[in-house]
C-alpha positions as CSV (number, residue, x, y, z in Angstrom):
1,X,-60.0,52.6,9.1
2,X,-58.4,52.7,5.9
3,X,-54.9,52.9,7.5
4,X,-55.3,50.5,9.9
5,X,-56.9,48.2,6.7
6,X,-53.8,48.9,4.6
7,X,-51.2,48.1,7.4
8,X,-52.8,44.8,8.5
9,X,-52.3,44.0,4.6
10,X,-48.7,45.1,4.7
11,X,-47.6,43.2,7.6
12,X,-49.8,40.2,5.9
13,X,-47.5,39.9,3.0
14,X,-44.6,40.7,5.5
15,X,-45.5,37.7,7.4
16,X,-45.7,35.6,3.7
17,X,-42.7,36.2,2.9
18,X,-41.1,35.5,6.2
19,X,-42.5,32.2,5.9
20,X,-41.0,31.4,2.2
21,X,-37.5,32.4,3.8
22,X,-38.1,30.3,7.0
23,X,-39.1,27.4,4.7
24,X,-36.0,28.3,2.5
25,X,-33.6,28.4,5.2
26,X,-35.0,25.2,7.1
27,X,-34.6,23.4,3.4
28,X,-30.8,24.4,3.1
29,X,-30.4,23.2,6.5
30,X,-32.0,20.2,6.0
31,X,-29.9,19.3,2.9
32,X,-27.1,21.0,4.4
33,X,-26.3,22.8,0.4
34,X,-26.9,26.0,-0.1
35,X,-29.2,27.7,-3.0
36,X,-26.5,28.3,-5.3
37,X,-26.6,31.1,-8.4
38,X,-25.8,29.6,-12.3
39,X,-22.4,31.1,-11.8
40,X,-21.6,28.9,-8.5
41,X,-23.2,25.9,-10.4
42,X,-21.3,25.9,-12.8
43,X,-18.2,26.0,-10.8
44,X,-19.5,23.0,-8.7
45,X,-19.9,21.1,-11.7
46,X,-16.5,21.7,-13.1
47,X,-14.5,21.5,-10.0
48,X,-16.4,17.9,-9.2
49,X,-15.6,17.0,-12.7
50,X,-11.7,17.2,-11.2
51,X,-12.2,15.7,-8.3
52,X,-13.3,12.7,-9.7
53,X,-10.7,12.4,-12.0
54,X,-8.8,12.6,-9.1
55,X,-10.0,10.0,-7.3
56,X,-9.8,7.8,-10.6
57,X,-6.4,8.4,-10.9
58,X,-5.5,7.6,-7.3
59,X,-7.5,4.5,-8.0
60,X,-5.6,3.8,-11.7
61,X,-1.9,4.5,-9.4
62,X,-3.5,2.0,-7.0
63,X,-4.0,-0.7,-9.3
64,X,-0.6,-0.4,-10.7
65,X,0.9,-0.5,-7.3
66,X,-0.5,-3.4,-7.0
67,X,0.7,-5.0,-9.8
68,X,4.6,-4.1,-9.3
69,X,4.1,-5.0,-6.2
70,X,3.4,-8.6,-7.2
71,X,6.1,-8.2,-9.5
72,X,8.3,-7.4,-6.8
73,X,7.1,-10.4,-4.8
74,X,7.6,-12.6,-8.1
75,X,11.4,-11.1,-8.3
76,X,12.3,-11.8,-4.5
77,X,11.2,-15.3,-4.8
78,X,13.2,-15.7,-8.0
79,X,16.1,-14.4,-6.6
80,X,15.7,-16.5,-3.4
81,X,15.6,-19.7,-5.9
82,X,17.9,-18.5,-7.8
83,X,20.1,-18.1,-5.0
84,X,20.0,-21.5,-3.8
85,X,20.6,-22.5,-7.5
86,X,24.2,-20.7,-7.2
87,X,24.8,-23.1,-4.0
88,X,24.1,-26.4,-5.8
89,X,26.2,-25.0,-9.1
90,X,28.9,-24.1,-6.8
91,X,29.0,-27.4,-5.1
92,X,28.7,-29.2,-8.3
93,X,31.7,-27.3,-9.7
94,X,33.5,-29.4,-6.9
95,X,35.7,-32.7,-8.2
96,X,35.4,-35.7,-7.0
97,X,31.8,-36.1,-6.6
98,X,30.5,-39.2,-7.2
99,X,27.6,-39.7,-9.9
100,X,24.9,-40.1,-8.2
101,X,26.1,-37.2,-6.2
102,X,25.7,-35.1,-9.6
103,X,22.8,-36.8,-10.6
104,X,20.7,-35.8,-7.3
105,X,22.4,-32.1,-8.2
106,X,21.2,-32.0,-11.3
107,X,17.8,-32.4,-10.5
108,X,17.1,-30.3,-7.6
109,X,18.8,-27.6,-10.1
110,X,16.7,-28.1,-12.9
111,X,13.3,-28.4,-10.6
112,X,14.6,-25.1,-9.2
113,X,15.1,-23.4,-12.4
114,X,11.6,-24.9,-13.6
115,X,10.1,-23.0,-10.9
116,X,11.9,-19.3,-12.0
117,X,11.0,-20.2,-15.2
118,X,7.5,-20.0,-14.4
119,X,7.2,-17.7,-12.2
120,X,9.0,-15.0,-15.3
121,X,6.5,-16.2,-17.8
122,X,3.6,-16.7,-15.8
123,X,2.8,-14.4,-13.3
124,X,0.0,-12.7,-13.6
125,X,-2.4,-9.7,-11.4
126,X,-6.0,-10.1,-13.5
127,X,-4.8,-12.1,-16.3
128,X,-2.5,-9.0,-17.0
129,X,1.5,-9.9,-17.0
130,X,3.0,-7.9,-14.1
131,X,6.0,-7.9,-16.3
132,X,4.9,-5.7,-18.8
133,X,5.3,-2.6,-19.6
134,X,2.3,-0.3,-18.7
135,X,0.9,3.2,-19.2
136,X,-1.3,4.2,-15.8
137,X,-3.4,8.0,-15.9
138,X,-2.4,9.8,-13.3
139,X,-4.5,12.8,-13.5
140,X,-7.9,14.0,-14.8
141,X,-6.4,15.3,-17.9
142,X,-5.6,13.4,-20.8
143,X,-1.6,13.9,-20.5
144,X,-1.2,13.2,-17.0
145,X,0.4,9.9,-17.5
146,X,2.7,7.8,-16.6
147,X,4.6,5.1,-18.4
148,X,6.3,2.3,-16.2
149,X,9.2,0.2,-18.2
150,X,8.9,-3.5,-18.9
151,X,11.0,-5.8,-16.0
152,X,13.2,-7.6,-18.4
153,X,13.3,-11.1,-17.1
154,X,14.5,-13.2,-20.7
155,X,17.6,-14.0,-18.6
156,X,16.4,-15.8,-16.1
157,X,16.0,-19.3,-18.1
158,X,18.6,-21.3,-17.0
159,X,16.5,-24.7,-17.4
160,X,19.1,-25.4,-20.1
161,X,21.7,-25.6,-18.1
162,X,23.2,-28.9,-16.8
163,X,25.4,-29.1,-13.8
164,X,25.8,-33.2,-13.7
165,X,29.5,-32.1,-15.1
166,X,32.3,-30.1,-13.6
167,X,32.1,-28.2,-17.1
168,X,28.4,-28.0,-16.9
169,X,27.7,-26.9,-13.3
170,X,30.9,-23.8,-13.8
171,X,28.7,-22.8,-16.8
172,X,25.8,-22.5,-14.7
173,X,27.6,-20.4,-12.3
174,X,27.9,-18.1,-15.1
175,X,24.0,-18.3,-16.2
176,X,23.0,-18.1,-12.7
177,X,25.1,-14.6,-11.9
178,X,23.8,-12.9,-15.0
179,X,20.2,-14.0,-14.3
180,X,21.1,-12.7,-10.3
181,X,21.8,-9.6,-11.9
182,X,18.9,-8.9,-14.0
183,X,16.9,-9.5,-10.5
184,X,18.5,-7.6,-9.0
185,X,18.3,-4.3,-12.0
186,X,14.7,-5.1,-12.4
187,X,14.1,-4.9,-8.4
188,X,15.5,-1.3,-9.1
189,X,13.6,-0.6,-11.9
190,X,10.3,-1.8,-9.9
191,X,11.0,-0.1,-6.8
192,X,11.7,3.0,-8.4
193,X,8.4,3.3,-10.2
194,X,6.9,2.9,-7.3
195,X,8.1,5.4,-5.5
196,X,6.8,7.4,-8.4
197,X,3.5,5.8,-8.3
198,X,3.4,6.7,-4.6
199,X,4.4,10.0,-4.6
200,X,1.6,10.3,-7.9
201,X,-0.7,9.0,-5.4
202,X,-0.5,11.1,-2.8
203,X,-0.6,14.6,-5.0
204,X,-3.8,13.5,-6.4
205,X,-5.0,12.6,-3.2
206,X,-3.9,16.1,-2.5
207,X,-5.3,18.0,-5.0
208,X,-8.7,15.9,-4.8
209,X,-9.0,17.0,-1.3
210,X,-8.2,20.8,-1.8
211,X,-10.9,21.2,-5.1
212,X,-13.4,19.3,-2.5
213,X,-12.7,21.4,0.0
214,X,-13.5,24.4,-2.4
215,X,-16.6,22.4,-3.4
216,X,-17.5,22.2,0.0
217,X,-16.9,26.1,0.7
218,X,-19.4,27.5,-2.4
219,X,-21.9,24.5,-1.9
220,X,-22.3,23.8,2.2
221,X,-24.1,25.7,3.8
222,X,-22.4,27.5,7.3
223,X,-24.3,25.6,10.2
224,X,-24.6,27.9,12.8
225,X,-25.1,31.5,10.5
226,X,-28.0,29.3,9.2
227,X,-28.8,28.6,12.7
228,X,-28.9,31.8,13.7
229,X,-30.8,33.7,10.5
230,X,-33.4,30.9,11.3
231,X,-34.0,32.5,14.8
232,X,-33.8,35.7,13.7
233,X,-36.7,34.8,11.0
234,X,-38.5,33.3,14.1
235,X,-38.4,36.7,15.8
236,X,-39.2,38.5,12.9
237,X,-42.1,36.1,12.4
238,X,-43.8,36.6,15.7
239,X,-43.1,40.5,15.8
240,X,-45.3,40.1,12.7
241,X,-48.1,37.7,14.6
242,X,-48.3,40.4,17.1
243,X,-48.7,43.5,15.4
244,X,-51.3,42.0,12.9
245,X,-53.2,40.9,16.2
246,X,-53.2,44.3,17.6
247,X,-54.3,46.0,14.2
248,X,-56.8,43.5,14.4
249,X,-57.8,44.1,17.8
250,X,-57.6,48.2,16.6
251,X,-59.6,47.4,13.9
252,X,-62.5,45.8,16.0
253,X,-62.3,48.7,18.0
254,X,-62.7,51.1,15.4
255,X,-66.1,49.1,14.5
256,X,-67.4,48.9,17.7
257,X,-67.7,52.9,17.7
258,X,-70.0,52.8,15.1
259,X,-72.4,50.4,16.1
């Protein structure tokens, strides 16, 4: 009787602790994490540390894209104006135009070169000038950055210049070209950086995906081995069920003898 006592007790606690690791596995597949050791904590935590420097970077890069892009946009249009600028200087230059003929010039040249003048001193992305120089981080640690050069656009006044005068309006020819020029040098500088900015983007994007994708490995928890050690506890479980009935049912027996 003694046996059959001490077995029904051993397959008790048996059952017990199938139950914590049912309840265990049915948890981590509920929260679809597994239950991870100080070691593979700790690793989490520094390898999500990255990823969101990552993700802040591609979000810094973003922001400065953004900006030469509107400097861009600013330099097309001021090239565009600039442009039609050379046309009226040009036609200016030309003798025998009458006075009024200048005068009209004149003034469609100087509203024009109002306009470039204010679009090179006042174009802005958040109140910041997209002209300027700036520093973006492009990386979680503290040296990953990247410095993009000012656009130098001081030559692009030309509201000075006056092409009511066959004098005047050759000079402006002159002031026009050089200002064409520094368009055209800062459209290089600005594309270039961002084809740096771009390419900056898409590494961190990169390398945020690859440490998440490690993350995911340590952390998530493999679906259908779950799955499968779940049914497996199941079994176990009602093996146990049974045989603690029949030592019950042995047990009764035993009694029933000694009555």
């Amino acid at each position: 009787m003694s046996a059959i006592t001490a077995l029904a007790s051993t397959l008790s606690s048996g059952i017990n602790d199938v139950q914590s690791k049912i309840a265990d596995v049915q948890n981590q597949l509920a929260t679809g994490k597994k239950n991870l050791n100080s070691a593979e904590s700790g690793q989490v935590t520094r390898l999500t540390t990255q990823v969101t420097g990552y993700t802040q970077a591609g979000q810094n890069i973003g922001q400065a894209s953004n900006t030469l892009d509107v400097a861009n946009t600013a330099l097309n249009s001021m090239a565009n104006l600039l442009q039609q600028m050379s046309q009226i200087a040009t036609q200016a230059s030309t003798a025998g135009l009458q006075a009024s003929d200048q005068t009209a010039l004149q003034a469609t040249f100087s509203s024009l070169a109002t306009q470039v003048e204010s679009l090179s001193t006042a174009t802005e992305l958040n109140g910041a000038d997209v002209f300027a120089a700036m520093t973006v981080q492009t990386g979680p640690v503290s040296t990953n950055t990247t410095t993009i050069a000012a656009t130098d656009v001081t030559a692009l006044d030309a509201t000075g210049e006056d092409v009511s005068t066959t004098a005047g309006a050759t000079a402006a020819i002159a002031a026009v070209k050089l200002a064409l020029d520094a368009i055209s040098t800062g459209q290089s500088g600005v594309n270039a950086s961002l084809a740096t900015l771009n390419a900056q983007g898409t590494n961190a994007a990169a390398l945020g995906t690859n440490l998440q994708n490690t993350i995911d490995s340590i952390q998530n928890v493999d679906q259908t081995g779950m799955q499968a050690e779940l049914q497996q506890l199941n079994n176990q479980q009602s093996i146990d069920y049974y045989l603690v009935s029949q030592m019950n049912t042995a047990a009764a027996a035993v009694l029933t003898i000694f009555r």
